[in-house]
N, C-alpha and C positions, 0 to 999 in steps of 0.2 A: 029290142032296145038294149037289152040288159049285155046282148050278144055283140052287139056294138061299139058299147061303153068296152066290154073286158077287151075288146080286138084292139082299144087304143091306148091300151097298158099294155097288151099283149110282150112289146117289147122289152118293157120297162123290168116288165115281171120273169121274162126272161133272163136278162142281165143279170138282174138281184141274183136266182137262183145258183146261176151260173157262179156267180162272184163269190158267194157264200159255198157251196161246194169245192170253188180254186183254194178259197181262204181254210177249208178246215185239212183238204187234202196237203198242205203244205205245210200246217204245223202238224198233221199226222207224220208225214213224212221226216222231220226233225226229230220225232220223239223215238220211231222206230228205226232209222237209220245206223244206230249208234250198233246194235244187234244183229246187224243184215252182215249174212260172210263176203257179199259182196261189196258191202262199202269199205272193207277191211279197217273197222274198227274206225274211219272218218263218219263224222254223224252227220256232217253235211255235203258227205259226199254226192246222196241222192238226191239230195236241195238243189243244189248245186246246177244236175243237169237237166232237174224240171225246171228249174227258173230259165237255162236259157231255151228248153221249149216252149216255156210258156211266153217269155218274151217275141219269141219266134213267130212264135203261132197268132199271138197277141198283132202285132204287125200285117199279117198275112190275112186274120181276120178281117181285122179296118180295110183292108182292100176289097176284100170281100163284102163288104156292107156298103163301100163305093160305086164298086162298076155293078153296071146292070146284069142281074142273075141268068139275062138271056145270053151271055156270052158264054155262058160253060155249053150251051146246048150245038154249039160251035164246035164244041172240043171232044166232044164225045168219043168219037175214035183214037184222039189220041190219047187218052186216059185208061182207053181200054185196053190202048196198045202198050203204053208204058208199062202199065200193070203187069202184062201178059210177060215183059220184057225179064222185067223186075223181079219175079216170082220164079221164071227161070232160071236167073242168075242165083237164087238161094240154094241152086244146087250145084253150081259152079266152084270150085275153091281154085285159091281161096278167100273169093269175093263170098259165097255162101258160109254161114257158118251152124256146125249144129249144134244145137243146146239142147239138153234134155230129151234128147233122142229125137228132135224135130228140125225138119230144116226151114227156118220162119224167115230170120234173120241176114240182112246180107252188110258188109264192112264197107264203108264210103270213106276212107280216108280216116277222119278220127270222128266217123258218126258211124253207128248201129243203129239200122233200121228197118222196119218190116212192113213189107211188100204189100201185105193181105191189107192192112191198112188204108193203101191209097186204092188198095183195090175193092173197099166198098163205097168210099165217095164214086168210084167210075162207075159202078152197076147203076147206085141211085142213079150219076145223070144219064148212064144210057138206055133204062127204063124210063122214065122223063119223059126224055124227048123222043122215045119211040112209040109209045102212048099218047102222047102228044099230036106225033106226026100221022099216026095210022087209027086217030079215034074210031074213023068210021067201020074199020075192020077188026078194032079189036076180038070184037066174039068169033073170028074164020081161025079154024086151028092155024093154019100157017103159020099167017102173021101175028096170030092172037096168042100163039105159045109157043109152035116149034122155032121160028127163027130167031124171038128176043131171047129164048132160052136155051138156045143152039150156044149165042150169044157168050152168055152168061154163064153156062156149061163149061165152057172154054177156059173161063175162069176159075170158077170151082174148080177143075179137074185139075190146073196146078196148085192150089192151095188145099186138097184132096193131099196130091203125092206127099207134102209139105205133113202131112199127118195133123192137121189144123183141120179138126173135125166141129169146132166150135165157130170158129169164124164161117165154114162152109155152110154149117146149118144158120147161121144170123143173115148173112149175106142171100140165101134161098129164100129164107123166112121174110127178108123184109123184098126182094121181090117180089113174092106174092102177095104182100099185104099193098103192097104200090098197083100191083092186077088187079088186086081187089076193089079200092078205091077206084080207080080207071072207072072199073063200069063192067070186069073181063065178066062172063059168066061163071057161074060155081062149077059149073060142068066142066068149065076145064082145068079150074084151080084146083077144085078137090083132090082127084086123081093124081094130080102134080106132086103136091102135097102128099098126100098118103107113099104116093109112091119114093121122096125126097127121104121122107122118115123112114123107109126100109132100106134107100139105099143105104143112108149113113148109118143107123144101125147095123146094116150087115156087115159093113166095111169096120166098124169098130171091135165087132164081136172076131173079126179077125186077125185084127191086130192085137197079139197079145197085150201088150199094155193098156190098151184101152179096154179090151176085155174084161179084166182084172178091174177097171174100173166101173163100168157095167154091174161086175158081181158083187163090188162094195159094195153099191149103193142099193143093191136088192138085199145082199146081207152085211150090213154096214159091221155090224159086234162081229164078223169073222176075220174083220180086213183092218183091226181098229188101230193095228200096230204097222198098217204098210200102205195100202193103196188107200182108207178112209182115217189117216191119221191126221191130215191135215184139217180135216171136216169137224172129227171127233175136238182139236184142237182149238178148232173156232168156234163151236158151240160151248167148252168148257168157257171161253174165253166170254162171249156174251153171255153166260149164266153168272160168271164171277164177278161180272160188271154189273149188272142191275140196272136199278132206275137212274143212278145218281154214277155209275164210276167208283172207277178205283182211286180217279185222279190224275191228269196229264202226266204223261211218263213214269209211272205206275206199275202199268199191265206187265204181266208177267211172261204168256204165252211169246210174246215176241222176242225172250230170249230163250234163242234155239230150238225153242218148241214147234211153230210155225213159222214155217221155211222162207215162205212168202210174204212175210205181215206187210211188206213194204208193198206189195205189187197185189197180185190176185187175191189175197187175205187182208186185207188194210181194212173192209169191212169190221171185221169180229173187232180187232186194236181197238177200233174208234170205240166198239159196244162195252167193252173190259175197261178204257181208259174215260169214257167221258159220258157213259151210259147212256141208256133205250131213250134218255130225251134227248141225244144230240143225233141216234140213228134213225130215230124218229123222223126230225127233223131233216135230213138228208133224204128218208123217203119222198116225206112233204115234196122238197125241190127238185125232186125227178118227177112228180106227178105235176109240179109247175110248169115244167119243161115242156111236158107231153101237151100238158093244156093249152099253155102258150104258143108254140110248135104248130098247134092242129089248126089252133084259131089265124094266125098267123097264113098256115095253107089255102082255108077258105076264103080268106080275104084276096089272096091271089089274083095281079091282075090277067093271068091266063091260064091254060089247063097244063101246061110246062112247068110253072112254078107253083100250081099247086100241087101237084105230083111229086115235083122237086121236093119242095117242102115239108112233103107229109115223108119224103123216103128219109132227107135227112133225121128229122122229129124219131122214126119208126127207130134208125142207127141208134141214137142216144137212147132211145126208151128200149129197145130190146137188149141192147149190153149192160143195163145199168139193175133190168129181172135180169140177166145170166148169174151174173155176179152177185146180185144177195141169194139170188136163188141156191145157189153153187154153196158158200160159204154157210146158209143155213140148213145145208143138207135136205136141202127141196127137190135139189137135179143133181147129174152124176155130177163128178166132179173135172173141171175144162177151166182149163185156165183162159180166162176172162177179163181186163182190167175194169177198174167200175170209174167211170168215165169222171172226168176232173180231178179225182184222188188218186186214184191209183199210181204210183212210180211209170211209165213210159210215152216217152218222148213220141212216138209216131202216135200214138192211140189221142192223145193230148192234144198235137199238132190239130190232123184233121178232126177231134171234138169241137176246137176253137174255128176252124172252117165251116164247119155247119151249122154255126153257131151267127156267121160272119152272113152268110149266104142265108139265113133265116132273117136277118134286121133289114139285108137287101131286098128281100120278097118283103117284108113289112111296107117299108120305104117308097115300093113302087104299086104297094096296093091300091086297093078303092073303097070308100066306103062302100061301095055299094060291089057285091059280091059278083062274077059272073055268073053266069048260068049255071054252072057245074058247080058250084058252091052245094047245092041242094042237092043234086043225086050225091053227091059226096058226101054230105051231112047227113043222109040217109044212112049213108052204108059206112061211117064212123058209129052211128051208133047202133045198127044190128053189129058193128066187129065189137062194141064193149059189152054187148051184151053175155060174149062166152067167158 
Protein backbone atom coordinates (compact mmCIF):
# COMPACT_ATOMS: atom_id res chain seq x y z
CA UNK A 1 0.00 0.00 0.00
CA UNK A 2 2.65 2.35 1.09
CA UNK A 3 4.31 1.40 -2.46
CA UNK A 4 1.15 2.60 -4.04
CA UNK A 5 0.45 5.77 -2.20
CA UNK A 6 4.54 7.03 -3.17
CA UNK A 7 4.00 5.56 -7.18
CA UNK A 8 1.14 8.42 -7.13
CA UNK A 9 3.40 11.15 -6.14
CA UNK A 10 5.91 9.40 -7.82
CA UNK A 11 5.63 12.29 -10.45
CA UNK A 12 5.10 15.10 -8.41
CA UNK A 13 8.22 14.15 -6.50
CA UNK A 14 9.91 14.06 -9.54
CA UNK A 15 9.33 17.50 -10.93
CA UNK A 16 9.89 19.06 -7.39
CA UNK A 17 13.49 17.56 -7.56
CA UNK A 18 14.04 18.36 -10.94
CA UNK A 19 12.94 21.98 -10.41
CA UNK A 20 14.99 22.64 -7.49
CA UNK A 21 18.22 21.20 -9.04
CA UNK A 22 17.20 23.66 -12.54
CA UNK A 23 16.65 26.53 -9.78
CA UNK A 24 20.14 26.22 -7.78
CA UNK A 25 22.15 25.16 -11.07
CA UNK A 26 21.12 28.56 -12.57
CA UNK A 27 21.89 30.85 -9.92
CA UNK A 28 25.24 28.63 -9.49
CA UNK A 29 25.81 29.49 -12.98
CA UNK A 30 25.36 33.58 -12.56
CA UNK A 31 27.54 33.51 -9.65
CA UNK A 32 30.47 31.57 -11.37
CA UNK A 33 30.20 32.95 -14.86
CA UNK A 34 31.66 36.19 -14.17
CA UNK A 35 35.40 34.07 -13.66
CA UNK A 36 34.94 31.40 -16.44
CA UNK A 37 37.73 32.64 -19.49
CA UNK A 38 35.26 31.50 -21.45
CA UNK A 39 32.49 33.72 -20.81
CA UNK A 40 35.13 36.48 -21.33
CA UNK A 41 34.37 38.39 -18.40
CA UNK A 42 30.03 38.41 -19.43
CA UNK A 43 28.59 36.89 -16.16
CA UNK A 44 25.61 36.04 -18.13
CA UNK A 45 27.06 34.82 -20.69
CA UNK A 46 26.57 31.01 -19.54
CA UNK A 47 22.83 32.10 -18.31
CA UNK A 48 22.32 32.97 -21.23
CA UNK A 49 22.78 29.61 -23.29
CA UNK A 50 21.38 27.41 -20.52
CA UNK A 51 18.26 29.37 -20.44
CA UNK A 52 17.74 28.78 -24.06
CA UNK A 53 18.49 25.01 -23.60
CA UNK A 54 16.53 24.78 -20.99
CA UNK A 55 13.68 26.53 -22.59
CA UNK A 56 14.38 24.05 -25.43
CA UNK A 57 14.47 21.22 -23.70
CA UNK A 58 11.51 22.52 -21.56
CA UNK A 59 9.29 22.42 -24.81
CA UNK A 60 10.58 19.15 -26.08
CA UNK A 61 10.06 17.54 -22.72
CA UNK A 62 6.05 18.42 -22.72
CA UNK A 63 6.00 16.49 -25.80
CA UNK A 64 7.55 13.95 -24.46
CA UNK A 65 5.13 13.57 -21.50
CA UNK A 66 2.23 13.80 -24.51
CA UNK A 67 2.80 11.23 -26.99
CA UNK A 68 2.91 7.76 -25.94
CA UNK A 69 6.48 6.40 -24.73
CA UNK A 70 5.70 3.48 -27.24
CA UNK A 71 6.54 5.55 -30.24
CA UNK A 72 10.26 5.94 -29.66
CA UNK A 73 10.39 1.91 -29.66
CA UNK A 74 9.53 2.71 -33.45
CA UNK A 75 12.57 4.80 -33.74
CA UNK A 76 15.10 2.78 -32.61
CA UNK A 77 17.12 2.43 -35.60
CA UNK A 78 17.06 5.68 -36.48
CA UNK A 79 18.45 7.14 -33.27
CA UNK A 80 21.03 4.73 -33.45
CA UNK A 81 21.70 5.70 -36.78
CA UNK A 82 21.73 9.37 -36.29
CA UNK A 83 24.00 8.75 -33.39
CA UNK A 84 26.40 6.69 -35.30
CA UNK A 85 26.22 9.62 -38.13
CA UNK A 86 26.77 12.33 -35.71
CA UNK A 87 29.85 10.97 -33.82
CA UNK A 88 31.50 10.62 -37.04
CA UNK A 89 31.12 13.81 -38.01
CA UNK A 90 33.14 14.87 -34.72
CA UNK A 91 35.94 13.92 -36.62
CA UNK A 92 35.09 15.76 -39.85
CA UNK A 93 36.31 19.41 -39.95
CA UNK A 94 35.43 21.61 -39.83
CA UNK A 95 32.03 20.44 -38.69
CA UNK A 96 34.13 18.32 -35.85
CA UNK A 97 35.89 20.37 -33.34
CA UNK A 98 38.59 19.46 -30.81
CA UNK A 99 38.70 20.68 -27.39
CA UNK A 100 41.02 19.62 -24.95
CA UNK A 101 42.46 17.21 -26.83
CA UNK A 102 39.00 15.46 -27.51
CA UNK A 103 36.92 15.29 -30.40
CA UNK A 104 33.23 15.33 -28.54
CA UNK A 105 31.90 18.38 -30.15
CA UNK A 106 30.54 19.05 -33.57
CA UNK A 107 29.47 23.05 -35.07
CA UNK A 108 25.74 23.28 -36.36
CA UNK A 109 25.53 26.49 -37.51
CA UNK A 110 25.65 28.86 -34.24
CA UNK A 111 25.01 25.54 -32.02
CA UNK A 112 27.72 23.28 -30.32
CA UNK A 113 26.76 20.08 -29.71
CA UNK A 114 27.81 16.61 -28.71
CA UNK A 115 26.90 13.60 -30.30
CA UNK A 116 27.74 11.10 -27.19
CA UNK A 117 24.76 12.75 -25.84
CA UNK A 118 21.90 11.73 -28.01
CA UNK A 119 23.82 8.73 -28.17
CA UNK A 120 22.89 7.52 -24.73
CA UNK A 121 19.12 8.25 -25.04
CA UNK A 122 19.53 5.75 -28.29
CA UNK A 123 21.15 2.73 -26.44
CA UNK A 124 18.54 3.04 -23.60
CA UNK A 125 15.62 2.85 -26.29
CA UNK A 126 17.53 0.23 -28.22
CA UNK A 127 17.95 -2.02 -25.24
CA UNK A 128 14.25 -1.49 -24.45
CA UNK A 129 12.74 -2.63 -27.05
CA UNK A 130 15.24 -5.34 -27.72
CA UNK A 131 14.49 -6.94 -24.36
CA UNK A 132 11.42 -6.14 -24.79
CA UNK A 133 11.00 -7.93 -28.20
CA UNK A 134 13.37 -11.02 -27.42
CA UNK A 135 12.24 -11.63 -23.57
CA UNK A 136 11.86 -15.15 -24.23
CA UNK A 137 15.55 -15.48 -25.42
CA UNK A 138 17.25 -13.16 -23.44
CA UNK A 139 19.54 -15.86 -21.37
CA UNK A 140 20.77 -17.46 -25.46
CA UNK A 141 24.20 -15.83 -25.79
CA UNK A 142 23.38 -14.51 -29.31
CA UNK A 143 20.55 -12.67 -28.65
CA UNK A 144 21.07 -12.29 -25.09
CA UNK A 145 24.43 -10.45 -25.57
CA UNK A 146 26.44 -10.78 -28.66
CA UNK A 147 23.94 -9.09 -31.11
CA UNK A 148 22.40 -6.02 -28.63
CA UNK A 149 25.97 -5.59 -27.90
CA UNK A 150 27.49 -5.91 -31.27
CA UNK A 151 24.88 -3.16 -31.36
CA UNK A 152 25.96 -1.04 -28.91
CA UNK A 153 29.67 -1.63 -29.54
CA UNK A 154 29.20 0.21 -32.61
CA UNK A 155 28.54 2.92 -30.52
CA UNK A 156 30.99 2.98 -28.04
CA UNK A 157 33.67 2.43 -30.56
CA UNK A 158 33.15 5.87 -32.10
CA UNK A 159 32.80 7.52 -28.85
CA UNK A 160 35.88 5.31 -27.82
CA UNK A 161 37.95 7.12 -30.81
CA UNK A 162 36.32 10.55 -29.54
CA UNK A 163 38.64 9.71 -26.26
CA UNK A 164 35.32 9.98 -24.09
CA UNK A 165 36.22 7.17 -21.87
CA UNK A 166 33.59 8.48 -19.28
CA UNK A 167 30.52 8.65 -21.35
CA UNK A 168 31.74 4.89 -22.81
CA UNK A 169 31.92 3.45 -19.45
CA UNK A 170 28.21 5.20 -18.42
CA UNK A 171 26.68 4.23 -21.46
CA UNK A 172 28.24 0.19 -20.97
CA UNK A 173 27.33 0.49 -17.34
CA UNK A 174 23.74 1.50 -17.85
CA UNK A 175 23.28 -1.21 -20.49
CA UNK A 176 24.12 -3.67 -18.24
CA UNK A 177 22.17 -2.64 -15.43
CA UNK A 178 19.01 -2.48 -18.28
CA UNK A 179 20.24 -6.75 -18.70
CA UNK A 180 20.23 -6.85 -15.63
CA UNK A 181 16.77 -5.75 -14.76
CA UNK A 182 15.52 -7.76 -17.97
CA UNK A 183 15.93 -10.90 -16.19
CA UNK A 184 19.62 -11.54 -18.50
CA UNK A 185 21.43 -14.16 -16.42
CA UNK A 186 24.65 -13.09 -14.23
CA UNK A 187 26.59 -15.56 -16.44
CA UNK A 188 26.62 -13.31 -19.00
CA UNK A 189 26.61 -9.99 -17.52
CA UNK A 190 29.43 -10.51 -15.30
CA UNK A 191 32.13 -11.51 -17.70
CA UNK A 192 30.73 -8.46 -19.84
CA UNK A 193 31.33 -6.48 -17.25
CA UNK A 194 34.72 -7.54 -15.83
CA UNK A 195 35.78 -7.65 -19.28
CA UNK A 196 34.26 -3.58 -20.18
CA UNK A 197 36.37 -2.56 -17.16
CA UNK A 198 39.79 -3.91 -18.75
CA UNK A 199 39.02 -2.79 -21.81
CA UNK A 200 38.66 0.82 -20.76
CA UNK A 201 41.28 0.65 -18.32
CA UNK A 202 43.61 -0.55 -20.90
CA UNK A 203 42.77 1.82 -23.44
CA UNK A 204 43.19 4.71 -20.73
CA UNK A 205 46.48 3.51 -19.44
CA UNK A 206 47.42 4.13 -23.12
CA UNK A 207 46.61 7.19 -23.63
CA UNK A 208 48.99 9.28 -22.18
CA UNK A 209 46.63 11.77 -20.81
CA UNK A 210 44.58 9.69 -19.24
CA UNK A 211 47.29 7.72 -17.97
CA UNK A 212 48.45 10.59 -16.17
CA UNK A 213 45.17 10.60 -14.74
CA UNK A 214 44.90 7.07 -13.67
CA UNK A 215 48.28 7.94 -11.70
CA UNK A 216 46.86 11.06 -9.88
CA UNK A 217 44.37 9.48 -8.56
CA UNK A 218 46.44 6.47 -7.24
CA UNK A 219 49.01 9.14 -6.01
CA UNK A 220 46.97 12.13 -5.91
CA UNK A 221 50.01 14.62 -3.61
CA UNK A 222 52.43 13.76 -6.66
CA UNK A 223 50.01 15.25 -9.50
CA UNK A 224 48.57 18.14 -7.09
CA UNK A 225 50.05 20.69 -9.32
CA UNK A 226 48.77 19.21 -12.77
CA UNK A 227 46.65 16.30 -13.51
CA UNK A 228 44.87 16.32 -9.65
CA UNK A 229 44.71 20.04 -9.48
CA UNK A 230 41.47 20.37 -10.25
CA UNK A 231 40.34 17.79 -7.54
CA UNK A 232 42.88 19.07 -4.90
CA UNK A 233 40.97 22.46 -5.81
CA UNK A 234 37.55 21.26 -5.24
CA UNK A 235 38.17 19.61 -2.19
CA UNK A 236 39.95 22.85 -0.81
CA UNK A 237 36.84 24.53 -2.08
CA UNK A 238 34.25 22.15 0.00
CA UNK A 239 36.50 22.28 3.22
CA UNK A 240 36.42 26.26 3.10
CA UNK A 241 32.79 26.17 2.68
CA UNK A 242 31.53 24.06 5.69
CA UNK A 243 28.11 23.76 7.05
CA UNK A 244 26.89 27.16 6.36
CA UNK A 245 29.07 28.79 3.20
CA UNK A 246 31.12 31.39 2.45
CA UNK A 247 27.96 33.01 1.01
CA UNK A 248 26.45 33.37 -2.72
CA UNK A 249 29.19 34.80 -4.81
CA UNK A 250 31.92 34.48 -2.25
CA UNK A 251 33.80 31.35 -3.23
CA UNK A 252 36.92 31.91 -4.11
CA UNK A 253 38.29 28.84 -5.89
CA UNK A 254 36.29 29.84 -8.94
CA UNK A 255 38.57 32.58 -9.64
CA UNK A 256 41.00 30.97 -11.68
CA UNK A 257 41.71 28.26 -9.59
CA UNK A 258 39.15 25.76 -10.86
CA UNK A 259 38.99 25.79 -14.56
CA UNK A 260 35.67 24.32 -14.80
CA UNK A 261 33.57 25.61 -11.76
CA UNK A 262 31.00 26.43 -14.26
CA UNK A 263 30.67 22.85 -16.00
CA UNK A 264 32.38 19.64 -14.40
CA UNK A 265 33.29 21.49 -10.94
CA UNK A 266 30.15 23.46 -10.21
CA UNK A 267 29.74 20.80 -7.48
CA UNK A 268 32.73 21.92 -5.07
CA UNK A 269 31.18 26.24 -6.03
CA UNK A 270 27.98 25.25 -4.59
CA UNK A 271 29.87 23.37 -1.40
CA UNK A 272 32.31 26.66 -0.80
CA UNK A 273 29.40 29.13 -1.63
CA UNK A 274 26.23 27.87 -0.02
CA UNK A 275 27.63 24.84 2.14
CA UNK A 276 27.22 20.97 2.99
CA UNK A 277 23.38 21.92 3.55
CA UNK A 278 22.59 23.00 0.11
CA UNK A 279 25.00 19.90 -1.27
CA UNK A 280 23.17 17.92 0.97
CA UNK A 281 20.28 18.83 -0.33
CA UNK A 282 21.14 18.28 -4.08
CA UNK A 283 22.25 14.68 -3.06
CA UNK A 284 18.71 14.36 -1.39
CA UNK A 285 17.23 15.20 -5.15
CA UNK A 286 19.22 12.80 -7.11
CA UNK A 287 18.16 10.04 -4.57
CA UNK A 288 14.43 11.54 -5.29
CA UNK A 289 15.00 11.09 -8.80
CA UNK A 290 16.39 7.55 -8.57
CA UNK A 291 13.32 6.61 -6.31
CA UNK A 292 10.77 8.27 -8.20
CA UNK A 293 12.39 7.10 -11.58
CA UNK A 294 12.41 3.22 -10.32
CA UNK A 295 8.89 3.37 -8.88
CA UNK A 296 7.72 5.14 -11.91
CA UNK A 297 9.31 1.94 -14.14
CA UNK A 298 7.47 -0.80 -12.08
CA UNK A 299 4.38 0.80 -12.56
CA UNK A 300 4.88 0.47 -16.26
CA UNK A 301 2.28 -0.45 -18.36
CA UNK A 302 4.62 -2.83 -20.25
CA UNK A 303 8.16 -4.62 -20.10
CA UNK A 304 9.31 -1.65 -22.97
CA UNK A 305 8.56 1.08 -20.71
CA UNK A 306 9.70 -0.44 -17.94
CA UNK A 307 13.02 -1.02 -19.24
CA UNK A 308 12.78 2.24 -20.90
CA UNK A 309 12.29 3.74 -17.59
CA UNK A 310 14.50 2.21 -15.45
CA UNK A 311 17.60 2.93 -18.48
CA UNK A 312 16.53 6.61 -18.56
CA UNK A 313 16.34 6.75 -14.27
CA UNK A 314 19.99 4.59 -14.40
CA UNK A 315 21.38 7.86 -17.19
CA UNK A 316 20.56 10.61 -14.51
CA UNK A 317 21.42 8.51 -11.52
CA UNK A 318 24.83 7.26 -12.78
CA UNK A 319 26.14 10.82 -14.29
CA UNK A 320 24.89 12.55 -11.31
CA UNK A 321 27.68 9.54 -8.76
CA UNK A 322 30.35 10.37 -11.65
CA UNK A 323 30.35 13.81 -11.02
CA UNK A 324 30.33 14.04 -7.13
CA UNK A 325 32.14 11.15 -7.14
CA UNK A 326 34.97 12.83 -9.56
CA UNK A 327 34.91 16.24 -7.79
CA UNK A 328 35.29 14.58 -4.30
CA UNK A 329 38.22 12.57 -5.38
CA UNK A 330 36.32 9.20 -4.92
CA UNK A 331 37.06 8.36 -8.91
CA UNK A 332 39.84 9.42 -11.35
CA UNK A 333 39.14 12.46 -12.67
CA UNK A 334 36.54 12.45 -16.31
CA UNK A 335 34.90 15.19 -17.05
CA UNK A 336 31.19 14.64 -16.38
CA UNK A 337 28.41 17.29 -16.18
CA UNK A 338 26.17 16.80 -12.97
CA UNK A 339 22.93 16.77 -14.45
CA UNK A 340 20.53 20.12 -14.14
CA UNK A 341 23.46 22.25 -12.88
CA UNK A 342 26.06 21.77 -14.68
CA UNK A 343 26.74 24.54 -17.83
CA UNK A 344 25.73 22.25 -21.16
CA UNK A 345 23.33 22.51 -23.41
CA UNK A 346 23.27 18.88 -25.00
CA UNK A 347 23.68 16.96 -21.50
CA UNK A 348 20.49 19.41 -20.27
CA UNK A 349 18.62 18.94 -23.47
CA UNK A 350 18.28 15.05 -23.28
CA UNK A 351 18.30 15.37 -19.01
CA UNK A 352 14.81 17.27 -19.55
CA UNK A 353 13.85 14.31 -22.29
CA UNK A 354 14.12 11.55 -19.87
CA UNK A 355 12.61 13.57 -17.58
CA UNK A 356 9.62 14.05 -20.34
CA UNK A 357 9.51 10.29 -21.22
CA UNK A 358 9.38 9.31 -17.36
CA UNK A 359 5.91 11.58 -16.57
CA UNK A 360 4.75 9.78 -20.00
CA UNK A 361 5.50 6.06 -18.49
CA UNK A 362 3.69 7.68 -15.38
CA UNK A 363 0.70 8.74 -17.29
CA UNK A 364 0.16 5.57 -19.02
CA UNK A 365 0.79 3.40 -16.09
CA UNK A 366 -1.59 1.12 -13.98
CA UNK A 367 -2.13 0.90 -10.66
CA UNK A 368 -1.89 -2.37 -10.69
CA UNK A 369 1.81 -3.36 -11.75
CA UNK A 370 2.46 -6.04 -14.74
CA UNK A 371 3.78 -9.16 -14.06
CA UNK A 372 7.29 -8.18 -14.43
CA UNK A 373 7.03 -5.48 -11.87
CA UNK A 374 8.06 -8.32 -9.40
CA UNK A 375 11.05 -10.21 -10.89
CA UNK A 376 12.11 -6.54 -11.34
CA UNK A 377 11.59 -5.50 -7.93
CA UNK A 378 13.56 -8.42 -6.98
CA UNK A 379 16.51 -7.79 -8.71
CA UNK A 380 16.29 -3.72 -7.91
CA UNK A 381 16.90 -4.64 -4.67
CA UNK A 382 19.72 -7.47 -4.77
CA UNK A 383 21.32 -4.35 -7.37
CA UNK A 384 21.06 -1.97 -4.04
CA UNK A 385 22.37 -4.14 -2.13
CA UNK A 386 26.29 -3.81 -3.48
Amino acid sequence: MQAQGMHKKSAFILLFSVAVLISIGLVMLFSAGAFASDGHGDQFSFLRKQGFWLGFGFVVAVVCAAVDYRWWQRGWMFLIGTSCVLLALCFVRPIGLRLNGSFRWIHLGSLTVQPSELAKFAVVVFVAWWFAKFESEQNRIVKGLLIPFAVVGAVLGLIVGETDLGSTALIGTTALLMMFVAGVNLRLIIPTLVAGLIGVMAIAWSIPGRHNRLLAFIHPEQYQTTEAQQQFMGLIALGSGGIDGLGLGNGRQKMFYLEYAYADFIFPVIGEELGLRVTLIIVFCYLLILTSGTLISLNARDRFGMLFGFGCTSLLGLQALINVGVTTSMLPNKGSPLPFISYGGSNLFFCLVCVGVLINIYRHGKEEAPAARNEMMVRVRHLSKF
